[in-house]
The first five atom37 places (N, CA, C, CB, O) and aatype in JSON, in Angstrom:
{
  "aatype": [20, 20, 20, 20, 20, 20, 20, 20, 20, 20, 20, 20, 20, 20, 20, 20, 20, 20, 20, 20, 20, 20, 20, 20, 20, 20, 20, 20, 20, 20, 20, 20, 20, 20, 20, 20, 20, 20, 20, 20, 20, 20, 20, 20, 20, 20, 20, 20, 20, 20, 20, 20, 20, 20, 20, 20, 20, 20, 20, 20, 20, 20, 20, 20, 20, 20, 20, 20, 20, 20, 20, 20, 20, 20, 20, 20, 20, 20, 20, 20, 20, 20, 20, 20, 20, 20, 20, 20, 20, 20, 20, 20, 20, 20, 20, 20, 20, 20, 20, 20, 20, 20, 20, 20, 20, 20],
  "atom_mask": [
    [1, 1, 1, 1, 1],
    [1, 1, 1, 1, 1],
    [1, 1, 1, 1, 1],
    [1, 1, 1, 1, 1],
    [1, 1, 1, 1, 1],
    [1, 1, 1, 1, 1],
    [1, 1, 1, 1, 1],
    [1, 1, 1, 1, 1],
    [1, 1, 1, 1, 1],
    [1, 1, 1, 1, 1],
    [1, 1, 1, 1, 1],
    [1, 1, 1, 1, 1],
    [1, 1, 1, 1, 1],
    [1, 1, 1, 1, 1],
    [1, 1, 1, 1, 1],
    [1, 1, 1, 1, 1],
    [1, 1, 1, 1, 1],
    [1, 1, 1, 1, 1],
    [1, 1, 1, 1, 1],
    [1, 1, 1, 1, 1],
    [1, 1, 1, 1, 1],
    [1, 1, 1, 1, 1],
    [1, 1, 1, 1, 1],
    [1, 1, 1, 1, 1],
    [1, 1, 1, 1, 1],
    [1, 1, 1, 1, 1],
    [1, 1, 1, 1, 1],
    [1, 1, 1, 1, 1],
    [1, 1, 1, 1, 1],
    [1, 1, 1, 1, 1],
    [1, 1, 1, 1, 1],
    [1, 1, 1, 1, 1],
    [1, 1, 1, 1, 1],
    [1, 1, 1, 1, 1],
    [1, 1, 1, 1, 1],
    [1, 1, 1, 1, 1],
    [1, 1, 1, 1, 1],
    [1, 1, 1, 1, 1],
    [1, 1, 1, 1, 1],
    [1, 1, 1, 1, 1],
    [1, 1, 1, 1, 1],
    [1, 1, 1, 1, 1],
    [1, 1, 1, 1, 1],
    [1, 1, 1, 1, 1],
    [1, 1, 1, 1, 1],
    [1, 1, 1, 1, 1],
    [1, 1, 1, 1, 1],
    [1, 1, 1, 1, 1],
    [1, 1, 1, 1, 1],
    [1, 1, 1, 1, 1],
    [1, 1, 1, 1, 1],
    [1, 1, 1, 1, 1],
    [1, 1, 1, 1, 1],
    [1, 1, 1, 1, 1],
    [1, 1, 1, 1, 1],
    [1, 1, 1, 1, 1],
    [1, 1, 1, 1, 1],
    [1, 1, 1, 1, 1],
    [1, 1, 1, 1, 1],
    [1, 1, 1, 1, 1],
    [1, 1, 1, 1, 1],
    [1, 1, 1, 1, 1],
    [1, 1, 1, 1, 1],
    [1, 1, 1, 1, 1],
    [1, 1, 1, 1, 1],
    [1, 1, 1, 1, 1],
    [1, 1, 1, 1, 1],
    [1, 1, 1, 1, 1],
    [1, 1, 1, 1, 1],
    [1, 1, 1, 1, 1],
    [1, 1, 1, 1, 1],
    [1, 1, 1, 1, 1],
    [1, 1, 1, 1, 1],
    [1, 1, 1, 1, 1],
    [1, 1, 1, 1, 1],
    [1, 1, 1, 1, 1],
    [1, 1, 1, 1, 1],
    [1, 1, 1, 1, 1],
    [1, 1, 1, 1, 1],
    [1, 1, 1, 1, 1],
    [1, 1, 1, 1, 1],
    [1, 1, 1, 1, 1],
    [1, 1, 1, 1, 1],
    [1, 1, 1, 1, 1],
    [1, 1, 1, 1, 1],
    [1, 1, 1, 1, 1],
    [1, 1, 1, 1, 1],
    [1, 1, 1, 1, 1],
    [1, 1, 1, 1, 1],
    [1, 1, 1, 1, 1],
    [1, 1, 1, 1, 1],
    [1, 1, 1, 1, 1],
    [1, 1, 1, 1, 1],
    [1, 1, 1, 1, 1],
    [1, 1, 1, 1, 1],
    [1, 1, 1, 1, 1],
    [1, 1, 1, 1, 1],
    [1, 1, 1, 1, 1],
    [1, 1, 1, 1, 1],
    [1, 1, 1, 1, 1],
    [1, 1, 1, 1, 1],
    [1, 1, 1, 1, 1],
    [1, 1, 1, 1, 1],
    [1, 1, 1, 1, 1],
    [1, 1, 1, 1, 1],
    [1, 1, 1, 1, 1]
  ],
  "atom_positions": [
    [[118.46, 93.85, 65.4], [117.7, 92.94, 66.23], [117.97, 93.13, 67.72], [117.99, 91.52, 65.83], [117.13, 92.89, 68.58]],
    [[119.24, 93.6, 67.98], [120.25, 93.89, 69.18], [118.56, 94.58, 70.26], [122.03, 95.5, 68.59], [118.04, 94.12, 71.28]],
    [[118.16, 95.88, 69.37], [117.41, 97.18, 69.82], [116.06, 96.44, 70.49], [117.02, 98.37, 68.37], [115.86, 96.62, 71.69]],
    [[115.15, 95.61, 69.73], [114.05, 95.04, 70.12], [114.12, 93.99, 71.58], [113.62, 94.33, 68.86], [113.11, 93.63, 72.19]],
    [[115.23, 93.7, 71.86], [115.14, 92.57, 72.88], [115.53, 93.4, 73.64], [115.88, 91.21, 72.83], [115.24, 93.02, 74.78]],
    [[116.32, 94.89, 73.68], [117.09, 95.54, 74.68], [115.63, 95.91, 75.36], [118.26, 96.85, 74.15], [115.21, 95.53, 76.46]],
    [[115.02, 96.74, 74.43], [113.07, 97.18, 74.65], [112.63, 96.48, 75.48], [111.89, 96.92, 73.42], [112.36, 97.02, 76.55]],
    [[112.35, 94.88, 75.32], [111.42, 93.8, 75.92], [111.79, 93.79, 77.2], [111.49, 92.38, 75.33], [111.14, 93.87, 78.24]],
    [[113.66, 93.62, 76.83], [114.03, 93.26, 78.55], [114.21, 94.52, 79.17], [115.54, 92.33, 78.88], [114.94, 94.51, 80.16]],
    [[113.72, 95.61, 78.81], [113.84, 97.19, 79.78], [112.6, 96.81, 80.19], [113.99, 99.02, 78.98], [112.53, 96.27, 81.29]],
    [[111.59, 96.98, 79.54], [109.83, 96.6, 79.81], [109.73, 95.69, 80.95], [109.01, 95.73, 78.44], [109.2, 96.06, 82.0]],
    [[110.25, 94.42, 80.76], [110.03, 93.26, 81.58], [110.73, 93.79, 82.83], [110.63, 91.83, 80.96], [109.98, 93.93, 83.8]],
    [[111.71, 94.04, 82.97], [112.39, 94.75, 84.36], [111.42, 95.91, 85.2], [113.89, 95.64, 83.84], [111.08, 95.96, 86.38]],
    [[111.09, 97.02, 83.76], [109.98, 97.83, 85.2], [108.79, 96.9, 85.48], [109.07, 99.62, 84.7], [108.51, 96.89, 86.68]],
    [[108.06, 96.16, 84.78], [106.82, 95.42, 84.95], [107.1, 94.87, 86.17], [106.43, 94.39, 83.88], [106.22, 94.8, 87.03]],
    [[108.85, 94.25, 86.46], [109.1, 93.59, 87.24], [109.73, 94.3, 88.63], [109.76, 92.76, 86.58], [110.41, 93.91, 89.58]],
    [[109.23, 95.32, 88.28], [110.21, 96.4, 90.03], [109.7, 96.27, 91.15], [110.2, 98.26, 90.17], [108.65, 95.7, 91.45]],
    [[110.53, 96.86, 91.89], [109.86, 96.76, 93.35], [108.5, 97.74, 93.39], [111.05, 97.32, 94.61], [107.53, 97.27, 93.99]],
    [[108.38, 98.91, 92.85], [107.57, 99.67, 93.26], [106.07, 99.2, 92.46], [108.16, 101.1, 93.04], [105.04, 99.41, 93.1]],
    [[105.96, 98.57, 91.06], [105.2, 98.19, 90.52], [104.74, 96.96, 91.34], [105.58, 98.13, 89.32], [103.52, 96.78, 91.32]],
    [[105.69, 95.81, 92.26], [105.38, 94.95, 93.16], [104.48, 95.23, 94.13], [106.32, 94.6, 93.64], [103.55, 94.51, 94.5]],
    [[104.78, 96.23, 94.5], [104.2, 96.91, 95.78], [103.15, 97.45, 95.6], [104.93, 97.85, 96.38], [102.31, 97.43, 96.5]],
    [[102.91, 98.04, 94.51], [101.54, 98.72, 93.74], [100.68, 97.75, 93.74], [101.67, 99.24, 92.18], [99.63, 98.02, 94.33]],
    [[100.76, 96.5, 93.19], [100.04, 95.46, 93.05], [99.83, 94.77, 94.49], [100.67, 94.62, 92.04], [98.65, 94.57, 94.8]],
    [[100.6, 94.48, 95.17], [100.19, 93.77, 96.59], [99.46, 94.8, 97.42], [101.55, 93.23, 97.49], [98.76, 94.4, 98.35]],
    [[99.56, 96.22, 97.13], [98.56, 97.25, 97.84], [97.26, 97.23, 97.3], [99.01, 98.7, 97.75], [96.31, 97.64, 97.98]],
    [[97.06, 96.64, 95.73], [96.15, 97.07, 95.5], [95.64, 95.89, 96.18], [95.91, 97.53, 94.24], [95.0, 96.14, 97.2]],
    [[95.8, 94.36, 95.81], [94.96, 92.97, 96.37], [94.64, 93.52, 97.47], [95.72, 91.45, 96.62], [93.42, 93.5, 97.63]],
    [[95.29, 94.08, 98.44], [95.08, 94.1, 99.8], [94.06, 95.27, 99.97], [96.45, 94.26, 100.6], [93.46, 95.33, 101.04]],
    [[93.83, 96.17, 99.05], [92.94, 96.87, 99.17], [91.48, 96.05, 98.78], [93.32, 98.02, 98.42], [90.51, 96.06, 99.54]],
    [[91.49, 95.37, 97.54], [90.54, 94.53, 97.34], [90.1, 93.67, 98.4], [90.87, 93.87, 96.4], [88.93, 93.35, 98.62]],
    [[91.12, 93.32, 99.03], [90.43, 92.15, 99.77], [89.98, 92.64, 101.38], [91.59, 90.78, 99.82], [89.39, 92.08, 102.3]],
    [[90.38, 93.53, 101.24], [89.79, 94.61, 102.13], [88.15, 95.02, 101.96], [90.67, 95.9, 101.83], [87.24, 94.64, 102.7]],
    [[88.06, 95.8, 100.92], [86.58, 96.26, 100.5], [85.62, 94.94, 100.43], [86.59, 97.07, 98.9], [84.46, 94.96, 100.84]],
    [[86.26, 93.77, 99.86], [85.44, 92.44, 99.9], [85.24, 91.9, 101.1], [86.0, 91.4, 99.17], [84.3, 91.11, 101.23]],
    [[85.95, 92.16, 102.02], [85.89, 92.18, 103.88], [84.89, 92.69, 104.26], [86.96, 92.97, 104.73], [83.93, 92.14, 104.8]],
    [[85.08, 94.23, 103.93], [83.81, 94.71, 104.11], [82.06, 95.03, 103.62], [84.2, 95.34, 104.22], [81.06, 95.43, 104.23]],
    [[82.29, 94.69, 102.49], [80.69, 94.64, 101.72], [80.44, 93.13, 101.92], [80.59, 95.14, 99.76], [79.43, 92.63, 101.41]],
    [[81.24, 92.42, 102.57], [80.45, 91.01, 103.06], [79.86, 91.61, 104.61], [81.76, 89.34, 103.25], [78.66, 91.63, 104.88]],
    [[80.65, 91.95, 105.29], [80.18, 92.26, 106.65], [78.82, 93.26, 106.85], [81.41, 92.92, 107.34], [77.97, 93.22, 107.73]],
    [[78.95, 94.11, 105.76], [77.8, 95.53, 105.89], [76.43, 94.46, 105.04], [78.51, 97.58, 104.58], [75.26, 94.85, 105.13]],
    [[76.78, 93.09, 104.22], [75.62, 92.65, 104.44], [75.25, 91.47, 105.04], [75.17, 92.68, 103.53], [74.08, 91.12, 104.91]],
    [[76.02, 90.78, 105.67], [75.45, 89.99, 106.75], [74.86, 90.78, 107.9], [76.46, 89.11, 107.26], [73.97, 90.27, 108.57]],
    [[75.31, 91.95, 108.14], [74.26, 93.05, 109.46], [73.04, 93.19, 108.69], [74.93, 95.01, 109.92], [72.09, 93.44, 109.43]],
    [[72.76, 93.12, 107.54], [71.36, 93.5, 107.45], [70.54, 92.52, 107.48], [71.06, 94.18, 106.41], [70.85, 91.34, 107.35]],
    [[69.24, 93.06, 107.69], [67.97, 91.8, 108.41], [67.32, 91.42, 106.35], [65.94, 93.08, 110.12], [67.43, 91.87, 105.21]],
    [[66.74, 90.45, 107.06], [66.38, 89.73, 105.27], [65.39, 90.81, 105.19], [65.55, 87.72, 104.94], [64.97, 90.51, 104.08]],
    [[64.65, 91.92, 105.55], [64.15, 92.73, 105.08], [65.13, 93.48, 104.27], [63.52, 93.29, 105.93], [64.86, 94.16, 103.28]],
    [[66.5, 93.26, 104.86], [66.64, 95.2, 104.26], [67.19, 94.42, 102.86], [68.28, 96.81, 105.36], [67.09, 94.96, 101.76]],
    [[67.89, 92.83, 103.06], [68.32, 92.31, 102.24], [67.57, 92.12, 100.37], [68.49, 91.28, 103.07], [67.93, 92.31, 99.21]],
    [[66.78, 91.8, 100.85], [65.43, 91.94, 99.91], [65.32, 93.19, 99.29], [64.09, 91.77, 100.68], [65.06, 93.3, 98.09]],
    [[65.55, 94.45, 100.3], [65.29, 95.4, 99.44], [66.47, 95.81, 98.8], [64.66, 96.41, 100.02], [66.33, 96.63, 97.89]],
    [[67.53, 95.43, 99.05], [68.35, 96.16, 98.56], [68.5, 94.93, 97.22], [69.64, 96.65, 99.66], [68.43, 95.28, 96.05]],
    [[68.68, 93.7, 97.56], [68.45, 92.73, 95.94], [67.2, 93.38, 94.7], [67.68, 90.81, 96.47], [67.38, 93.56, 93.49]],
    [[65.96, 93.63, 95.52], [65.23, 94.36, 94.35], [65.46, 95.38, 93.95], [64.17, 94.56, 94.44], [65.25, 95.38, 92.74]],
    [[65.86, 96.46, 94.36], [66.84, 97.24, 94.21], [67.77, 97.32, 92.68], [67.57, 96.84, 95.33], [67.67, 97.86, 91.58]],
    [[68.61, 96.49, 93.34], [69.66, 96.37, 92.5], [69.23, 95.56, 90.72], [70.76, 95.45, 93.5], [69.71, 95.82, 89.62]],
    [[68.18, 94.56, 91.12], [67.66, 93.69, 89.99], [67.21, 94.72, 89.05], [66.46, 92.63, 90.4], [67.48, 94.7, 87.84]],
    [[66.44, 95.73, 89.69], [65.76, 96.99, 88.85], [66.36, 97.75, 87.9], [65.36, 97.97, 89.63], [66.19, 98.05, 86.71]],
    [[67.37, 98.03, 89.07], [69.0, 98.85, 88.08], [69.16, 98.1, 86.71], [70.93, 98.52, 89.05], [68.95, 98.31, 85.52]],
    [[69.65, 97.05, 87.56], [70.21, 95.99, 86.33], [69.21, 95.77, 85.47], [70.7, 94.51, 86.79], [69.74, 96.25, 84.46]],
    [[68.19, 95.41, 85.12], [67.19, 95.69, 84.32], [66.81, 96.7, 83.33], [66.52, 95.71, 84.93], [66.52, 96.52, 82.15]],
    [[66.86, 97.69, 83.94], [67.12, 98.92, 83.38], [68.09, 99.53, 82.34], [67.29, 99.46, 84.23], [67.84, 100.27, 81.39]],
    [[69.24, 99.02, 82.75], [70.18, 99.49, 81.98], [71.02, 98.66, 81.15], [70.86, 100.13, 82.67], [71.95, 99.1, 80.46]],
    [[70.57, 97.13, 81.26], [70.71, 95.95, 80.56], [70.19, 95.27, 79.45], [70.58, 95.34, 81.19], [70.68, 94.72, 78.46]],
    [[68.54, 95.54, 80.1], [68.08, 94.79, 79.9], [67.08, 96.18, 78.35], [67.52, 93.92, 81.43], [67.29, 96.3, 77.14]],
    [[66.23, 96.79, 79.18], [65.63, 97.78, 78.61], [66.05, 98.75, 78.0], [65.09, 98.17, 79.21], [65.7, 98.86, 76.83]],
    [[66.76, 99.58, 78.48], [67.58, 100.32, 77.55], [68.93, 100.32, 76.75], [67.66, 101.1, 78.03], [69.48, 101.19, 76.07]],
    [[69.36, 98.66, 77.2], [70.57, 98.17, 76.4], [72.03, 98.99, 76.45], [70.09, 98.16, 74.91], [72.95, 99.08, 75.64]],
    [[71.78, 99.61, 77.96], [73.3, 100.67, 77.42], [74.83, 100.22, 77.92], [73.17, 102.43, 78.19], [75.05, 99.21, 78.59]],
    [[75.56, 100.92, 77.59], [77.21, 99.69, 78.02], [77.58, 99.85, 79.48], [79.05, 100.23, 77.05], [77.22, 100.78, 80.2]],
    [[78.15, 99.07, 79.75], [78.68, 99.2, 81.59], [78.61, 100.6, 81.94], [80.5, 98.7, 82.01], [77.86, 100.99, 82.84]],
    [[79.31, 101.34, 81.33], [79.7, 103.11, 81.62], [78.14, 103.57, 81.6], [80.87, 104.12, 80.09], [77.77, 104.55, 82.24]],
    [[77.55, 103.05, 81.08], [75.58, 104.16, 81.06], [75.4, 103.74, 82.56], [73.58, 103.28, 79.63], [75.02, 104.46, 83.49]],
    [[75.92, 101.83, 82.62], [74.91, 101.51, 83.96], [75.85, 102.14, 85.02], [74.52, 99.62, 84.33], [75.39, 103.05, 85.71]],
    [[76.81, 101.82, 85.15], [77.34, 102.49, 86.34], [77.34, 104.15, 86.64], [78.67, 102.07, 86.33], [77.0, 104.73, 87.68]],
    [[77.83, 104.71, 85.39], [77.3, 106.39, 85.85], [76.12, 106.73, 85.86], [77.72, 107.47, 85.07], [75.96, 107.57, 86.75]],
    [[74.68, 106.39, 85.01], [73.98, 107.01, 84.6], [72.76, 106.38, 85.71], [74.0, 106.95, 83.06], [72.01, 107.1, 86.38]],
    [[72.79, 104.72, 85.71], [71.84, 103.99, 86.4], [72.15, 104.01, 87.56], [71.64, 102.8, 86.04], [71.33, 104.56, 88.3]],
    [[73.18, 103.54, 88.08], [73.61, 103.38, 89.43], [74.4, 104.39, 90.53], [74.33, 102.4, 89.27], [74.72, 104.22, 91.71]],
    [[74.58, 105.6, 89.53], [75.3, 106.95, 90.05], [76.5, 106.08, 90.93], [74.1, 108.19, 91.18], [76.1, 105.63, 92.0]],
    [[77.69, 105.85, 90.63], [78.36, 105.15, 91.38], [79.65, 105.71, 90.86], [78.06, 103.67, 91.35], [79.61, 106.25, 89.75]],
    [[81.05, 105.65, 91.64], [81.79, 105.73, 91.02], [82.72, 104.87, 89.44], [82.09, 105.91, 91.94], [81.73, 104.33, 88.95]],
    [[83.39, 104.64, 88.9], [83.99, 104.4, 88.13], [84.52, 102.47, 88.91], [85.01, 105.81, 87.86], [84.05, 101.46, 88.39]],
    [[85.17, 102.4, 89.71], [85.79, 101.31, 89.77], [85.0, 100.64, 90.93], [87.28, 101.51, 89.92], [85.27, 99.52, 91.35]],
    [[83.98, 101.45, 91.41], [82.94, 100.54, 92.42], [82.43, 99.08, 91.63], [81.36, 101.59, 92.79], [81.71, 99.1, 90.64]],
    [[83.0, 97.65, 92.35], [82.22, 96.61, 91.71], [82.72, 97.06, 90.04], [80.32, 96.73, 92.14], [81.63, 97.22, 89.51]],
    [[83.61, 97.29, 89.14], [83.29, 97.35, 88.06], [83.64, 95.96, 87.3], [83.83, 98.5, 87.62], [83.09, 95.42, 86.34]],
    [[84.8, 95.56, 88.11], [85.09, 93.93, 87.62], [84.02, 92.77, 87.28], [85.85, 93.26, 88.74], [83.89, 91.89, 86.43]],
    [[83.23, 93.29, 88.52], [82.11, 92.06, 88.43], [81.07, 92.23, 87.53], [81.38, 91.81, 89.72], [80.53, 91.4, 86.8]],
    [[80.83, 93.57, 87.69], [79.7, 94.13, 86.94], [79.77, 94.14, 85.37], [79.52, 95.5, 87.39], [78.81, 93.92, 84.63]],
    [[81.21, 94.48, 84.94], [81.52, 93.68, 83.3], [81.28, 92.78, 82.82], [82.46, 93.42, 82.9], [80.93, 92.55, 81.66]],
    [[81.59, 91.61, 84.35], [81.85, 90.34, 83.53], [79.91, 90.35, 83.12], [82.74, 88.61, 84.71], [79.45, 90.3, 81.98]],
    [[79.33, 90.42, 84.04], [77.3, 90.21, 84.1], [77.13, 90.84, 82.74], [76.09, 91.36, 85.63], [76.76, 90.21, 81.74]],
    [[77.48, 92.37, 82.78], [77.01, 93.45, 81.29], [77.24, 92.05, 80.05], [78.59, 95.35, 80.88], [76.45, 91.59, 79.23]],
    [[79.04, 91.6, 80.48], [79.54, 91.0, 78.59], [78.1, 89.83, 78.84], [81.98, 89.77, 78.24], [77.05, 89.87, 78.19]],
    [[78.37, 89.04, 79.74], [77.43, 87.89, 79.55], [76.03, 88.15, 79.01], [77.27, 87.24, 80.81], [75.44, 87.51, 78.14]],
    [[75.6, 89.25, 79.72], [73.84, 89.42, 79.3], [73.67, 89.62, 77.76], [73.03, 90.95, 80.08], [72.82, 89.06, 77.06]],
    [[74.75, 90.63, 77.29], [74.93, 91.29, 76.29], [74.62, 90.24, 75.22], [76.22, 91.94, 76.28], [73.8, 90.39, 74.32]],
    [[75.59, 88.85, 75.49], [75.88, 88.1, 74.44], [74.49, 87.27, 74.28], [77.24, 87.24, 74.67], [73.96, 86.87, 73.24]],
    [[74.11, 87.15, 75.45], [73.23, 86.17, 75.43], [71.51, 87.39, 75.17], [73.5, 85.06, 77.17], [70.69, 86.48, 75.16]],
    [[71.12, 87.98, 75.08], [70.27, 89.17, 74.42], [70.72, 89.27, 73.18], [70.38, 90.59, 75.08], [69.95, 89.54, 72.25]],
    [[72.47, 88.98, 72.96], [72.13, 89.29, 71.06], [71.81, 87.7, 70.22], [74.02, 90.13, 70.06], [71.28, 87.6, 69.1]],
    [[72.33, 86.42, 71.18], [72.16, 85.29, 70.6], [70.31, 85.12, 70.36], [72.96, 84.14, 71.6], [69.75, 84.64, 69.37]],
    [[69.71, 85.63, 71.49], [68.31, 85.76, 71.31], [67.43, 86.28, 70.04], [68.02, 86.49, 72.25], [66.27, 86.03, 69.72]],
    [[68.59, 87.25, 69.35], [67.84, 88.1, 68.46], [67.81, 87.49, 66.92], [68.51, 89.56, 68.51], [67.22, 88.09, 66.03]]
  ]
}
């Protein structure tokens, strides 16, 4: 029994290191960085460009949600040519929700 708790508490110590600390407060700060800036790059735009870029995006999402039903990974590589972790947090949570609520429909 000695062996399993020695495991947990080795685990819990790196989870708990400085450099894994630091990994994580770089990353928030990177987040809250990029969220700094994709608020700012769209308050500069005029409700024209705003508009277009919401229809835009509704289309995507439509597309790869709605019509061709494919999983986050179709919409983001295939629909939206985007990288991998661009928006992917948010964009999961929308995919799980639509998903569920398109299969409760059926």
């Amino acid at each position: 029994m000695e062996k399993p708790k020695r495991i947990v508490e080795e685990l819990a110590n790196r989870l708990n290191s400085k450099e894994l600390r630091e990994l994580r407060e770089a990353w928030a700060s990177m987040q809250q960085r990029l969220e700094a800036e994709d608020q700012a790059w769209w308050d500069s735009l005029s409700p024209d460009e705003r508009s277009r870029a919401f229809r835009q995006i509704m289309k995507l999402m439509y597309i790869a949600e709605v019509k061709d039903r494919g999983s986050y990974r179709y919409a983001i590589y295939d629909i939206f040519n985007v990288d991998y972790c661009d928006g992917l947090d948010h964009y999961m949570d929308l995919h799980n929700f639509i998903c569920q609520a398109l299969s409760a429909e059926e």
